[in-house]
C-alpha positions, 0 to 999 in steps of 0.5 A, a space after each residue: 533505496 529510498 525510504 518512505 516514511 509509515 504514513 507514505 507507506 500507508 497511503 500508497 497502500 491505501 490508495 493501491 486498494 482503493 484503486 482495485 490493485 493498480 499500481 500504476 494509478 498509486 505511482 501515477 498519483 504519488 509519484 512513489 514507489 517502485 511497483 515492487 515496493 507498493 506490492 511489498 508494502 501491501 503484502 507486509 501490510 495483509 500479514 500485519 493484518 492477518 496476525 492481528 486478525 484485522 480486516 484490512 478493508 477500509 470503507 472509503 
């Protein structure tokens, strides 16, 4: 399994929400991850954001 560092993870994340959920056009783009990891990432993301009580929508 690769390993991606935060920032990697983030901007996957980041562009997978900026692509209305589209996991293809994130891999398209970045050429990583696997479409099972960019949704464990954003999954683990949203919680993050939950128990921080942080809106995860960034204005782009």
């Amino acid at each position: 399994m690769a390993k991606y560092s935060k920032e990697q993870r983030d901007r996957a994340v980041d562009l997978y929400v900026r692509y209305e959920r589209c996991a293809a056009d994130v891999i398209r783009e970045l050429g990583y991850p696997s479409r099972g990891a960019l949704l464990s990432w954003y999954a683990d993301q949203l919680e993050e954001e939950r128990t921080r009580g942080v809106c995860f929508v960034k204005l782009l």
